[in-house]
C-alpha positions as CSV (number, residue, x, y, z in Angstrom):
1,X,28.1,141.7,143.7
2,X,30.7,141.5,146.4
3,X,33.3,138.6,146.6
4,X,33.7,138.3,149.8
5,X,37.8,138.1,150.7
6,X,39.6,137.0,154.0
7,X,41.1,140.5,154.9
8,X,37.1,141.5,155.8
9,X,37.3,142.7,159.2
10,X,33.5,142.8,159.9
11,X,30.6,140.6,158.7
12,X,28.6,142.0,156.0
13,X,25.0,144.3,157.1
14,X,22.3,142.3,157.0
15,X,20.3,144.5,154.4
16,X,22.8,143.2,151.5
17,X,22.0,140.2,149.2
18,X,23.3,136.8,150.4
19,X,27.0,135.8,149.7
20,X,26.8,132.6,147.0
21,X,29.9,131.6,148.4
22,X,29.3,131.5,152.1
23,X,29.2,128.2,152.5
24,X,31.7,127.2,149.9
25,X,34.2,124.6,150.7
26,X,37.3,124.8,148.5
27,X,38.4,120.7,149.5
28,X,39.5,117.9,147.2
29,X,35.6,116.9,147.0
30,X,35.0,119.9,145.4
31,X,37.8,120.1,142.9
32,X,36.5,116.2,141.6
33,X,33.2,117.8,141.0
34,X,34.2,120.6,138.6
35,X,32.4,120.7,135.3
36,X,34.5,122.8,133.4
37,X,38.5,122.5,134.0
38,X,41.3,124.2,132.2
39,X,43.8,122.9,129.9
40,X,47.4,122.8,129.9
41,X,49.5,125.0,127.3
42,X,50.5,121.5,125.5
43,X,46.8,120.6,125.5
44,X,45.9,123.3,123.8
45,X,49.0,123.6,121.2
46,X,48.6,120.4,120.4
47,X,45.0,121.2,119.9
48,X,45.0,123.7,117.4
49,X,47.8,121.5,115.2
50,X,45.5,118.9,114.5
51,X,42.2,120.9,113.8
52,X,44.3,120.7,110.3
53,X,46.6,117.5,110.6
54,X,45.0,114.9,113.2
55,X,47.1,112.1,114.3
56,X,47.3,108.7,113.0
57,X,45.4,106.7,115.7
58,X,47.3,103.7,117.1
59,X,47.5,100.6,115.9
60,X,46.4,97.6,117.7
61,X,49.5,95.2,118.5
62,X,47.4,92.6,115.7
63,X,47.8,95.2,113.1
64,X,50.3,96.1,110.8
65,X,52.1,99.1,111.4
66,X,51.1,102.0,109.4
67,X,53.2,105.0,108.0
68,X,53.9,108.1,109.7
69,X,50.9,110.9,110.3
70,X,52.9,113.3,108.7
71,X,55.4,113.9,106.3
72,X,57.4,117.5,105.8
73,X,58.0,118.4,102.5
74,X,61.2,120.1,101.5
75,X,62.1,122.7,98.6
76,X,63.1,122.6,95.3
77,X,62.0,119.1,94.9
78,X,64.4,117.4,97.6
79,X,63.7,113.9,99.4
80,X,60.9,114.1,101.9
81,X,61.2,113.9,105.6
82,X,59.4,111.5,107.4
83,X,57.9,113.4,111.0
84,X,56.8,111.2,113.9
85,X,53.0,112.2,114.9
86,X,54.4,115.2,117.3
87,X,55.9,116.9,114.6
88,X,59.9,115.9,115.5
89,X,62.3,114.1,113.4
90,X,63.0,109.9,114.0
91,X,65.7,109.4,115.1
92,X,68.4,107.8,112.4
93,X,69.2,104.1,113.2
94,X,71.9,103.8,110.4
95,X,75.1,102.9,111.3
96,X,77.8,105.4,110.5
97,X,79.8,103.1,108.2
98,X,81.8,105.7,105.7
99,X,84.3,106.7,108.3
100,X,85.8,103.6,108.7
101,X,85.8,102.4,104.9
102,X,87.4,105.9,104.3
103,X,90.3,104.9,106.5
104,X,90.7,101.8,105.1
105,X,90.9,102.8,101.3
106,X,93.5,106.1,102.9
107,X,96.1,103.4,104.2
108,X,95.5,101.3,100.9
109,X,96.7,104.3,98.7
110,X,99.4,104.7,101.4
111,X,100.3,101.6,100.7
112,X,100.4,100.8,97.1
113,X,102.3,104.4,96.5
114,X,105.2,102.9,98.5
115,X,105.0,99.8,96.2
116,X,103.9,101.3,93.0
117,X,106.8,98.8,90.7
118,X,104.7,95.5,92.6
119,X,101.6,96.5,92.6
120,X,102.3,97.0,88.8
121,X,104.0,93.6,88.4
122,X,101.2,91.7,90.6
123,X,98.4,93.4,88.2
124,X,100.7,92.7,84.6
125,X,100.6,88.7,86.0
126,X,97.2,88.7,87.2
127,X,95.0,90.8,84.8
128,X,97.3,92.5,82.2
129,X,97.6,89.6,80.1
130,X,101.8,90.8,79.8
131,X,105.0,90.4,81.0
132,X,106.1,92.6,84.0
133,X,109.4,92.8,85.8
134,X,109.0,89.5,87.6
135,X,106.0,88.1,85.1
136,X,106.4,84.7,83.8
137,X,104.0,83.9,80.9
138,X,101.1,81.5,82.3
139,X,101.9,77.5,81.6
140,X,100.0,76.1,78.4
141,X,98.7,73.0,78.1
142,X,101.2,70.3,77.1
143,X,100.9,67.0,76.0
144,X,103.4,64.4,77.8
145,X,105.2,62.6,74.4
146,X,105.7,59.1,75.1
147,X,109.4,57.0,75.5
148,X,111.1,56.5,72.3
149,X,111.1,53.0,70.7
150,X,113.3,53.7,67.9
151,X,115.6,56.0,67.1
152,X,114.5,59.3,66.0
153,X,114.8,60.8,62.3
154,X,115.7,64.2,63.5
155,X,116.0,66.9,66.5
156,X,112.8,68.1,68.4
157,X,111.2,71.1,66.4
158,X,112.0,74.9,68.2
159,X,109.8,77.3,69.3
160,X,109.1,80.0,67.5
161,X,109.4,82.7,70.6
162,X,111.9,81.1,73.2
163,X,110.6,82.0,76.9
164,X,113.3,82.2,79.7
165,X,112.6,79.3,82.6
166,X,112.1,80.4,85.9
167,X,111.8,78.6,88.8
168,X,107.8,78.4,88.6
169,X,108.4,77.3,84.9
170,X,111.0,75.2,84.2
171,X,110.8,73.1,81.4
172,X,109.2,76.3,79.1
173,X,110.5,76.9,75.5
174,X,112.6,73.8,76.1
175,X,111.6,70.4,73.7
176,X,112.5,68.5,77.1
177,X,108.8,70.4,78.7
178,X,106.5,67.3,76.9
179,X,109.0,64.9,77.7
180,X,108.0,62.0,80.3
181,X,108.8,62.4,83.8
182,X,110.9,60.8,86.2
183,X,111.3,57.2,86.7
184,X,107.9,56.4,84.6
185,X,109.9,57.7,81.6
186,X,112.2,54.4,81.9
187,X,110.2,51.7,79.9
188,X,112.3,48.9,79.6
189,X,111.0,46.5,76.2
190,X,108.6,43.0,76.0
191,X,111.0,40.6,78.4
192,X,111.9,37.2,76.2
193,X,114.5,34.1,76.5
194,X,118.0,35.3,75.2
195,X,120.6,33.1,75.4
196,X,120.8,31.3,78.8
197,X,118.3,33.6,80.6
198,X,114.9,32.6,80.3
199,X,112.1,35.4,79.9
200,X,111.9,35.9,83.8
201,X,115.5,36.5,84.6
202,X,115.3,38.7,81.2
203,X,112.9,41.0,82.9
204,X,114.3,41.0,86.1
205,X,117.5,42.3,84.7
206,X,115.6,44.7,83.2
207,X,114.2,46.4,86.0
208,X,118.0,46.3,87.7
209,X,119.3,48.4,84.8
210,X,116.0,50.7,85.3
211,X,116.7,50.8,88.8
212,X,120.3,51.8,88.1
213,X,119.4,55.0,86.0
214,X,117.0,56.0,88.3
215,X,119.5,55.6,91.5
216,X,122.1,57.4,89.5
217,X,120.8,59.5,87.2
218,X,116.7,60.9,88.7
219,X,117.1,60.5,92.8
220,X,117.0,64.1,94.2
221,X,119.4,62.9,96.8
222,X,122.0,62.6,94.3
223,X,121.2,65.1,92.6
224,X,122.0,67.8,95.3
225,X,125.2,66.3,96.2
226,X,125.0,62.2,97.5
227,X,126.7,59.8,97.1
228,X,125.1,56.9,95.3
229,X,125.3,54.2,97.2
230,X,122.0,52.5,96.3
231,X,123.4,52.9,92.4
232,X,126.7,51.3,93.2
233,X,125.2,48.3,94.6
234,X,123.6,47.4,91.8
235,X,127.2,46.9,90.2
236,X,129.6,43.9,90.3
237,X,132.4,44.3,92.7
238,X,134.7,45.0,89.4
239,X,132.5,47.5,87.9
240,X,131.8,48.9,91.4
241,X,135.4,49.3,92.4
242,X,135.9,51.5,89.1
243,X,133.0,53.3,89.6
244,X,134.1,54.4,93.1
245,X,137.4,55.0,91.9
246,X,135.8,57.6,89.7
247,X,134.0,59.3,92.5
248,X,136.7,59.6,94.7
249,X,139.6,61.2,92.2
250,X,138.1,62.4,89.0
251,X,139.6,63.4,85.6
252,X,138.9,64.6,82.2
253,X,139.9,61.1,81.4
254,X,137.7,59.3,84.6
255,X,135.3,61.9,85.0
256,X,131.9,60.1,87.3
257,X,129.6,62.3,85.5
258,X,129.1,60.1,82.4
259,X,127.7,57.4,84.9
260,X,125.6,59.8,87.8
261,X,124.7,63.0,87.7
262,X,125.4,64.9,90.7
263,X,125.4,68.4,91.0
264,X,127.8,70.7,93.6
265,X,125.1,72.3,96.3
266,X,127.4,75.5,96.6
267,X,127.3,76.1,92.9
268,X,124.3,74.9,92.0
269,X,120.7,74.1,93.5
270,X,118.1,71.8,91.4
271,X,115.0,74.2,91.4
272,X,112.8,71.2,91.2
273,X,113.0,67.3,92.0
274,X,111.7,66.5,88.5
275,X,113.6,65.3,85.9
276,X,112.2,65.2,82.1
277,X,113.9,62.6,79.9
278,X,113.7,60.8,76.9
279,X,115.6,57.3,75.7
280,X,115.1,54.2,75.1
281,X,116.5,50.5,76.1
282,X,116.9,47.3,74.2
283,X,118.9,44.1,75.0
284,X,120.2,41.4,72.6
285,X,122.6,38.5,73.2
286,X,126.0,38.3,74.6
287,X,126.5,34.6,72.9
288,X,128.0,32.6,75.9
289,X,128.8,35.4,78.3
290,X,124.9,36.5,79.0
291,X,123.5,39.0,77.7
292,X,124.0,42.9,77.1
293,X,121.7,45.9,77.7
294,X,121.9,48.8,75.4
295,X,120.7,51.9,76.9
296,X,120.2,55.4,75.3
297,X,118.6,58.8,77.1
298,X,119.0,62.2,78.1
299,X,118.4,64.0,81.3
300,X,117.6,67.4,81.3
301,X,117.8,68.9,85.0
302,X,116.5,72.3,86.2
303,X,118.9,74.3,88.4
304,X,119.4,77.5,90.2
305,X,122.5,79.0,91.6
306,X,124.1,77.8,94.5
307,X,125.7,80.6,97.2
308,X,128.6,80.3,95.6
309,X,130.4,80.9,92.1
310,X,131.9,77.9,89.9
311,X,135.8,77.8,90.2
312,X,138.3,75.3,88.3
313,X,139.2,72.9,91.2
314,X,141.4,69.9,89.8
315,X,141.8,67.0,91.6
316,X,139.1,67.9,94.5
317,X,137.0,65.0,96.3
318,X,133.3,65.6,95.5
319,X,132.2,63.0,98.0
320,X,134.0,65.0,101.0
321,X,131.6,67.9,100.0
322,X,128.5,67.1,99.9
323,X,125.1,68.9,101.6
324,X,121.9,68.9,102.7
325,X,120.2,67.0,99.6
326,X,116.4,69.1,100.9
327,X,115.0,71.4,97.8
328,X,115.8,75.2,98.6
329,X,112.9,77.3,98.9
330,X,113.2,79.2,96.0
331,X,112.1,82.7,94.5
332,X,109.4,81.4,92.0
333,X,110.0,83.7,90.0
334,X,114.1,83.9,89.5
335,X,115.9,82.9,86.8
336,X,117.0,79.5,86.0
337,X,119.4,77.1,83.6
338,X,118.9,74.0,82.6
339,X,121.7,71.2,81.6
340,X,120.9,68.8,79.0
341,X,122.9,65.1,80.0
342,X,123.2,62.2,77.2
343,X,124.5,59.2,78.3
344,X,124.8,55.8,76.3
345,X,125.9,52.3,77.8
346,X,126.2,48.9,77.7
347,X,125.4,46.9,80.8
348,X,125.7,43.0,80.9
349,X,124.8,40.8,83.1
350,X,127.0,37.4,82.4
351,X,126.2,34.0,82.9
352,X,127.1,33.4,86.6
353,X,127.8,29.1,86.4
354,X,131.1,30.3,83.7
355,X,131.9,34.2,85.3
356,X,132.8,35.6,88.9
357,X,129.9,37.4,89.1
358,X,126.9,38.2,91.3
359,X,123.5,37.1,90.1
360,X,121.7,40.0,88.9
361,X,124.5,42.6,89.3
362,X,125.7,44.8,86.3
363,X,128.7,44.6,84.8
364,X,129.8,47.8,83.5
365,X,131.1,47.3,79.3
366,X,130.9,50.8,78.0
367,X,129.7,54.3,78.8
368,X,129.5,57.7,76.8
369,X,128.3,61.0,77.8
370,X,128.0,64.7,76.8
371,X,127.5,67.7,79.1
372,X,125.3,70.8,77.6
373,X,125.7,73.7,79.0
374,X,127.9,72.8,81.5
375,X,131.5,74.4,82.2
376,X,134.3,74.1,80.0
377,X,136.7,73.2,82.7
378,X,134.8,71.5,85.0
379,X,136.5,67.9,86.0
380,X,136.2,67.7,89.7
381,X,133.1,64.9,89.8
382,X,130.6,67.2,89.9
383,X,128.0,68.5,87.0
384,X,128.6,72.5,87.3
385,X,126.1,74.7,84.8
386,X,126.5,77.6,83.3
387,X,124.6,80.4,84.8
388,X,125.7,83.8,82.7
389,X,126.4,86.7,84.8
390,X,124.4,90.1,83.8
391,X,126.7,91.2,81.5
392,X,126.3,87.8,79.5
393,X,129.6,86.4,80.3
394,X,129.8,82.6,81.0
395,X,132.1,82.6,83.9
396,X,135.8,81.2,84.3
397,X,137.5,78.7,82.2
398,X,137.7,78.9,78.6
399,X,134.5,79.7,76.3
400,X,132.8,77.6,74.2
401,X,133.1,77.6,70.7
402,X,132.8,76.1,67.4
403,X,129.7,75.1,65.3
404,X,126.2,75.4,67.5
405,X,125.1,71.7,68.7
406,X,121.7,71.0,69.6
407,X,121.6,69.1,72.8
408,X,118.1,68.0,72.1
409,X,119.1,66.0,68.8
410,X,119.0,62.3,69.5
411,X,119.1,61.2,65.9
412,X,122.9,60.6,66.0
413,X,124.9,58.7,68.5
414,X,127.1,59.9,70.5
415,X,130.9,60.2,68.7
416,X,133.4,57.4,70.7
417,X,135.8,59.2,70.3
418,X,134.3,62.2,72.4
419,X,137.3,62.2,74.6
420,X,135.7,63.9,77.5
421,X,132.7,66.1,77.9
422,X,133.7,68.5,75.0
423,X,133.1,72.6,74.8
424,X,131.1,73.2,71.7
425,X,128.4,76.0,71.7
426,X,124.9,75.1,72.1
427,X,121.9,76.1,70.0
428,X,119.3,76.1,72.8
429,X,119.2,74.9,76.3
């Protein structure tokens, strides 16, 4: 049969067989009508992959989701990969996380090689369980003795393995580290009638002389260098113009410190405004005058260099030097000395109808002190401890020497004839 094309010049002879497609019309009406169409070369790919592997069909949205149709298998027994129904590879939502951590742990190495001696030190305090560079052993428990009522049979026991107090740890392998603190440590006795002071006055009096060691002897403003004003107006104008007198020209012989402790802020800095203490008071009768208070303790006092080395200055004013009284930020992990102060008195308070005297004041009798570990030739006013120097030396003026003392020992009193703050060597500080 003949297909008849558009280049035919003539019309076919009549004594052919029809043309089926003479009347054909080759319009959109007749391409909707096809029976048989042909497929697409996806169609039919797609086709022949999943004679062997259909698809999954889709879930409705109300159902849960179901796994992949298909899953590649990899050699030698690695992890499968999940394939999405066309045959591809998800795509990976996972966030790319090991680049940055990598980054982070290069600058830490970076970091801890150019501090290898701290990071050492910062482990030793923190998980080593020893003592680095800078390591201070950690604080123990201790229990807080209570204020002496009598006095005691013997010195404070030693520790076996004496640690070296820094400014984080002050008080450790020291006997003064369970002692009461501060002005709690002050306990005056039961008040009673003595004499021509009934039980009230009695107590009152005893808070003034409480008051008096703590304004002279605990306040941190004196401590770093202030006057005590607040100390010398607890006094009778006698008593207080000796007292000032001290203060203003000191001497071996009138030397303040065995009535206020007071420490020069370019030599030394207290590393702490606690002071640990131990003592006792009692009173007793004065016959007719009144009545006199005995008191008994010892300060021990926490301190750390000041900016500048301890020199011999006879004769100097200590009140025309004095500082800021604020606590220096302190390294808590330098070094530190402690200075152990004993001071004994008698403090009356006299009948005011028979004496010239201010109700309530103190009237200084007698007063005794010792200075451990404190320099030799220091008589300018001012409490000036011995820090030793790295090659172990104790500084200027002459050494200590003679039998060890133990500052600690409170079972004796202290000597009257003392004749100034002495220069013995001490067992422990």
């Amino acid at each position: 049969m003949r297909v008849p094309i558009t280049e035919d010049p003539e019309p076919r002879p009549s004594g052919e067989e029809p043309d089926p497609f003479e009347n054909l019309v080759l319009d959109e009406e007749f391409v909707k009508g096809a029976t048989v169409k042909e497929q697409s070369g996806r169609t039919r790919m797609l086709t022949a992959r999943w004679k062997k592997n259909p698809p999954e069909p889709v879930p409705h949205r109300d159902q849960q989701p179901r796994p992949t149709a298909e899953i590649g298998r990899r050699r030698f027994g690695r992890k499968a990969v999940r394939l999405d129904p066309w045959g591809n590879k998800p795509r990976s939502r996972k966030v790319n996380w090991q680049g940055p951590v990598f980054v982070v742990l290069a600058v830490a190495v970076v970091l801890a090689g150019l501090n290898v001696n701290g990071l050492h030190d910062w482990y030793t305090r923190n998980f080593g369980g020893g003592q680095g560079a800078d390591a201070v052993a950690p604080a123990k428990p201790v229990v807080t003795q209570a204020p002496e009522t009598a006095q005691p049979t013997a010195a404070p026991p030693s520790q076996d393995i004496p640690e070296t107090p820094t400014v984080a740890h002050p008080w450790i392998g020291s006997p003064a580290e369970s002692w009461p603190v501060g002005a709690d440590a002050i306990q005056p006795p039961p008040a009673q009638a003595v004499g021509v002071f009934s039980a009230d006055q009695v107590a009152a009096q005893l808070q003034v002389v409480k008051q008096f060691l703590v304004e002279s002897s605990i306040d941190p403003a004196v401590l770093a260098g202030g006057r005590p004003d607040a100390a010398l107006a607890l006094l009778n104008p006698s008593s207080r113009k000796v007292a000032e007198q001290e203060l203003d020209s000191p001497s071996t012989e009138h030397n303040p410190t065995n009535l206020f402790s007071r420490f020069n802020p370019r030599t030394a800095v207290p590393a702490t405004n606690d002071v640990h203490l131990q003592g006792r008071m009692t009173f007793e009768s004065d016959g007719e005058k009144g009545m006199v208070v005995h008191v008994d303790y010892t300060f021990v006092y926490a301190l750390a260099p000041g900016p500048d080395k301890f020199k011999p200055l006879h004769g100097a004013s200590p009140s025309s030097n004095s500082q800021s009284v604020a606590l220096a930020q302190l390294d808590p992990f330098a070094l530190i000395t402690r200075e152990i102060v004993r001071r004994e008195a008698d403090y009356e308070f006299r009948d005011p109808d028979k004496y010239v005297v201010e109700d309530g004041k103190i009237s200084l009798s007698k007063w005794l002190g010792t200075r451990d570990n404190n320099y030799c030739d220091s008589d300018d006013g001012w409490l000036e401890p011995e820090f030793p120097d790295a090659s172990g030396e104790s500084g200027p003026g002459p050494s200590a020497s003679g039998s060890p003392v133990d500052p600690y020992d409170r079972s004796k009193p202290i000597p009257e004839d003392t004749g100034g703050p002495g220069c013995g060597t001490i067992s422990r500080s």
